[in-house]
N, C-alpha and C positions, 0 to 999 in steps of 0.2 A: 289635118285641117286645124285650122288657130282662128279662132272667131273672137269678135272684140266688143263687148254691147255697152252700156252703158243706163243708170237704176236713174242716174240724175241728168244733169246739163253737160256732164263730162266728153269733150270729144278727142281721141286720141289722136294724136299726129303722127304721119308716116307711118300708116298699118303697116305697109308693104316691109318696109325697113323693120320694123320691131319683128314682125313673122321671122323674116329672115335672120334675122339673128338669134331668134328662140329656136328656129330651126337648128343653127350650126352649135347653138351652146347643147343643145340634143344630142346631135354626133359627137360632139367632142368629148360626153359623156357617155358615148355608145348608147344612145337610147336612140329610138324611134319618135316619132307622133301619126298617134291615130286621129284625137280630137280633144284638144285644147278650148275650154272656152272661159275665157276673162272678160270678168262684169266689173266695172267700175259703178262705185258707188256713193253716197254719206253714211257719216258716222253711225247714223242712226239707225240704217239699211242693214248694219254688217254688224249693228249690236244683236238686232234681232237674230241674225243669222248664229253670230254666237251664241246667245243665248238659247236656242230653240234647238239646235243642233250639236253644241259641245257643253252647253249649262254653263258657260264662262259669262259672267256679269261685267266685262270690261268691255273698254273701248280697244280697237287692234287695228293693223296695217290691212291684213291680211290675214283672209280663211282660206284654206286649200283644202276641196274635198277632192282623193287621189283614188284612182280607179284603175292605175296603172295595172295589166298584167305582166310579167317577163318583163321584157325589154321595150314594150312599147307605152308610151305616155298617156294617159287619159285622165280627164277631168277638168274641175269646175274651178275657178281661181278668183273668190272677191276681194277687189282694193277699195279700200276708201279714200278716196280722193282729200276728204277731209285731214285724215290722219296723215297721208304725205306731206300737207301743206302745212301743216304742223310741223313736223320732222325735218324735213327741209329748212324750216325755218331755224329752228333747234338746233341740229347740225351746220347749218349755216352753209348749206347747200342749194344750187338751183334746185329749181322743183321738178326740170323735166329730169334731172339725174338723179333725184332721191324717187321716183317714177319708176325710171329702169331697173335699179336695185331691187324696190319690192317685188316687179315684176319678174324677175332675175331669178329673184330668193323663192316664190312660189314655185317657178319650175326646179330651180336643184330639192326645194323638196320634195318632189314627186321623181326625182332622180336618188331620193335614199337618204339627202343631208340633213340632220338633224340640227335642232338649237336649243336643246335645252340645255345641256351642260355646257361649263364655261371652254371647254375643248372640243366643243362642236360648233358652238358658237363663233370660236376664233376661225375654224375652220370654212364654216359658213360664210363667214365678212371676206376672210381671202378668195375665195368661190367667185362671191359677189365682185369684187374688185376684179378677179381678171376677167369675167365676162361686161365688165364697164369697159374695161381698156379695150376688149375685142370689137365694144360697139364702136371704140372711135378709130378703130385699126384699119 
């Protein structure tokens, strides 16, 4: 199950469509989903969250708390809406596809992909990109 909430005014489009495609980048990584749940939010929503729960004082895209066991997927996924619109900008990217990406990059992390290092990181963005191309496949 893949549930989609929202802290602010944020409404996502095409549930149906984003499920399924988190569904199949799942399989493609041999994982499962038990239960998936993405809260969109502001900046401010997902400072606190950082703060209170990883002690990090910055502003971020994205927190992933992962509860995965073995092969199946579980947990909690906040975006800030603010910070894509940001980034999108910066990259010079639409917004509903710098969207995807983040969205993207929280599930390969709870599939194992790291980013801290500059070779996981490389590794991560290539991730991110073919599950962009699959969503327009």
């Amino acid at each position: 199950m893949i549930e989609f909430s929202s802290q602010n005014d944020f409404n996502l489009e095409d549930e149906e469509r984003v499920e399924h495609w988190l569904k199949a980048a799942a399989v493609k990584e041999s994982f499962g989903i038990e239960s998936l749940g993405y809260v969109f939010c502001s900046d401010e929503f997902l400072l606190e969250i950082n703060k209170q729960f990883l002690d990090h004082d910055t502003l971020t895209d994205i927190v992933t708390f992962d509860y995965t066991e073995g092969k199946i997927l579980n947990g909690e996924i906040y975006i800030s809406t603010d910070r894509v619109a940001d980034n999108a900008k910066d990259f010079n990217v639409d917004f509903d596809v710098e969207l995807r990406r983040v969205i993207i990059h929280g599930l390969l992390h709870m599939c194992g992909y790291g980013d801290k290092t500059e070779d996981e990181k490389e590794l991560m963005r290539a991730k991110e990109d073919e599950y962009l191309v699959l969503w327009n496949a």
